[in-house]
C-alpha positions as a Markdown table, in Angstrom:
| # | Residue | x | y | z |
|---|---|---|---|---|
| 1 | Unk | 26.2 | -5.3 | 15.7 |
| 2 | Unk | 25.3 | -9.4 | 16.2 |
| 3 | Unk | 23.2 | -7.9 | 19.2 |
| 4 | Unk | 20.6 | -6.4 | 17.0 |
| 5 | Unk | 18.0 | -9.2 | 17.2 |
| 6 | Unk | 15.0 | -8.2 | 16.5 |
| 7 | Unk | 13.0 | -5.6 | 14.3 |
| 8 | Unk | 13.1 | -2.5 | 17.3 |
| 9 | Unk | 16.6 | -2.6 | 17.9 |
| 10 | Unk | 17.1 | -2.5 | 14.7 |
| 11 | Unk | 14.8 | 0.6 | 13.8 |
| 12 | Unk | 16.8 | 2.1 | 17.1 |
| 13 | Unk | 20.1 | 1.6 | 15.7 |
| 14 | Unk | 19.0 | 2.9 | 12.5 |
| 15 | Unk | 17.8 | 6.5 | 14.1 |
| 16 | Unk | 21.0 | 6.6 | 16.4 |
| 17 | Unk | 23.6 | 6.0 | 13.4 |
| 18 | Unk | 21.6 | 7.3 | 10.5 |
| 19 | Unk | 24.4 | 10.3 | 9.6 |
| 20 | Unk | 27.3 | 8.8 | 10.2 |
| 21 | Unk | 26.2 | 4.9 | 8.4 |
| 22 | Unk | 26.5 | 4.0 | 4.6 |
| 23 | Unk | 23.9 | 2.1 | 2.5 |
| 24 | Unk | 26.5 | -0.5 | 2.6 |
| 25 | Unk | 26.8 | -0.3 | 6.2 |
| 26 | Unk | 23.2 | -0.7 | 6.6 |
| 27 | Unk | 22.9 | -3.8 | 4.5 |
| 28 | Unk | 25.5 | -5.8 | 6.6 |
| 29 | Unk | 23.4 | -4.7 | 9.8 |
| 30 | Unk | 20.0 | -4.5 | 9.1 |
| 31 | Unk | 20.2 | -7.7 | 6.4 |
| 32 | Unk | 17.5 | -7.7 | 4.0 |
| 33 | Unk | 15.0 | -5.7 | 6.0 |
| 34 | Unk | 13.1 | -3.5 | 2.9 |
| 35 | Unk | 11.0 | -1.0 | 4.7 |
| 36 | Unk | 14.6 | 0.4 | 6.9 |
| 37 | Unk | 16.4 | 0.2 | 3.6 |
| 38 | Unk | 13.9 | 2.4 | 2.1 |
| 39 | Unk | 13.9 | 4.8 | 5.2 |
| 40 | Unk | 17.8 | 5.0 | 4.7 |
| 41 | Unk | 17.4 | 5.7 | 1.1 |
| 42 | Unk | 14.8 | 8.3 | 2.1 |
| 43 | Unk | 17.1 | 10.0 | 4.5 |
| 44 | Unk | 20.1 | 9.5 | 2.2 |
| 45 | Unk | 18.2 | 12.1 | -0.1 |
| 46 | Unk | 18.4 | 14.8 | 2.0 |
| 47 | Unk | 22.4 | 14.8 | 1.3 |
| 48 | Unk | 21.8 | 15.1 | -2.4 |
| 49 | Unk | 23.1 | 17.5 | -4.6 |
| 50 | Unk | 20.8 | 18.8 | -7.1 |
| 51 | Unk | 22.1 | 17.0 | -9.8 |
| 52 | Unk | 21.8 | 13.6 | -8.1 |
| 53 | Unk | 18.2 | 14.6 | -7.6 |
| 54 | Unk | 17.5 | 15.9 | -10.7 |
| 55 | Unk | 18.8 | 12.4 | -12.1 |
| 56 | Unk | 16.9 | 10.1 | -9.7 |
| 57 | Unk | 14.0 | 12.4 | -10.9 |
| 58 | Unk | 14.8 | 11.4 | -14.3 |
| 59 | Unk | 14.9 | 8.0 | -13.7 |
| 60 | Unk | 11.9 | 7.6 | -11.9 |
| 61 | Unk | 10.3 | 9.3 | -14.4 |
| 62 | Unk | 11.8 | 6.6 | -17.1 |
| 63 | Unk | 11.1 | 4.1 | -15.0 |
| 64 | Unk | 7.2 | 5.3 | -14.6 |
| 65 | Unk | 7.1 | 5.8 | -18.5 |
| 66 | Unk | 8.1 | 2.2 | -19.6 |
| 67 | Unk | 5.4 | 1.4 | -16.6 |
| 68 | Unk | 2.7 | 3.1 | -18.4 |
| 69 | Unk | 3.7 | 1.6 | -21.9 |
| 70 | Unk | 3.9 | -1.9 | -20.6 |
| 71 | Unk | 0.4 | -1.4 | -18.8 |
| 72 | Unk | -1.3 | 0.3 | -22.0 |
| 73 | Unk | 0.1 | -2.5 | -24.4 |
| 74 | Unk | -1.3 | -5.3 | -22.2 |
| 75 | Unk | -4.7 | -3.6 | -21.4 |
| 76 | Unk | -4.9 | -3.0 | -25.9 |
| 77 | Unk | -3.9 | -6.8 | -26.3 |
| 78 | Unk | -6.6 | -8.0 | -23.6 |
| 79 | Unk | -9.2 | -5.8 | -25.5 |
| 80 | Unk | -7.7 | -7.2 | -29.0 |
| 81 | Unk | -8.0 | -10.5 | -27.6 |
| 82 | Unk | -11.6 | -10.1 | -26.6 |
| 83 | Unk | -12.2 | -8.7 | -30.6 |
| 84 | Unk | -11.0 | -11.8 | -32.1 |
| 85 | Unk | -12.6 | -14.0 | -29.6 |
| 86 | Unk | -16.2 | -12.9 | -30.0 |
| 87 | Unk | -16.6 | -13.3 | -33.7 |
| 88 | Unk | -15.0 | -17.3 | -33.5 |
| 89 | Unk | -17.7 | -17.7 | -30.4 |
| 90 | Unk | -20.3 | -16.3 | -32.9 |
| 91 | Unk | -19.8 | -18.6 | -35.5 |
| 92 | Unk | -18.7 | -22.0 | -32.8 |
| 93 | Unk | -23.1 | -21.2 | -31.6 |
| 94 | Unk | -24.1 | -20.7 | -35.5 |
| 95 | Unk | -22.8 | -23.8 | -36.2 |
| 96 | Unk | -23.8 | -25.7 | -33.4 |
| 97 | Unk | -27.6 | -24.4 | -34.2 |
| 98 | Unk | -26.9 | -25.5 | -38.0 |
| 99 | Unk | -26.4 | -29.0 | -36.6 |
């Protein structure tokens, strides 16, 4: 395993041991390489029951939801922001014409 060097020995080793290697197993080989974790994960779905998928589903559904909340909060703040801001600009160019 110290011989996988570089980034295609590493993809090869991934394709050649893919059914018989744990996530775990993975992580001490490949390190912290992201993209063949995620082609593991991928592959590992394939093995899923339907419950497990059903509740990955469900998370990734959770996890999309919050996602959209978060954004929709920040985007009504930003436009709230820009409500306040306008009037106290208004008033900053009144008075600096009154002057």
């Amino acid at each position: 395993m110290e011989e996988l060097n570089d980034i295609t020995e590493k993809w090869c080793y991934f394709f050649k041991h893919a059914k018989e290697t744990t996530l775990d197993g993975y992580n001490k080989i490949i390190g912290e390489d992201l993209i063949i974790k995620r082609a593991y994960e991928a592959l590992d779905q394939f093995n899923w029951s339907e419950d497990e998928l059903i509740t990955y589903e469900q998370e990734l559904k959770r996890i999309w939801d919050n996602k959209a909340v978060e954004d929709y909060k920040l985007e009504r703040a930003k436009a709230e922001g820009k409500a306040k801001v306008k009037p106290k600009a208004k008033l900053k160019v009144k008075q600096g014409k009154a002057r």
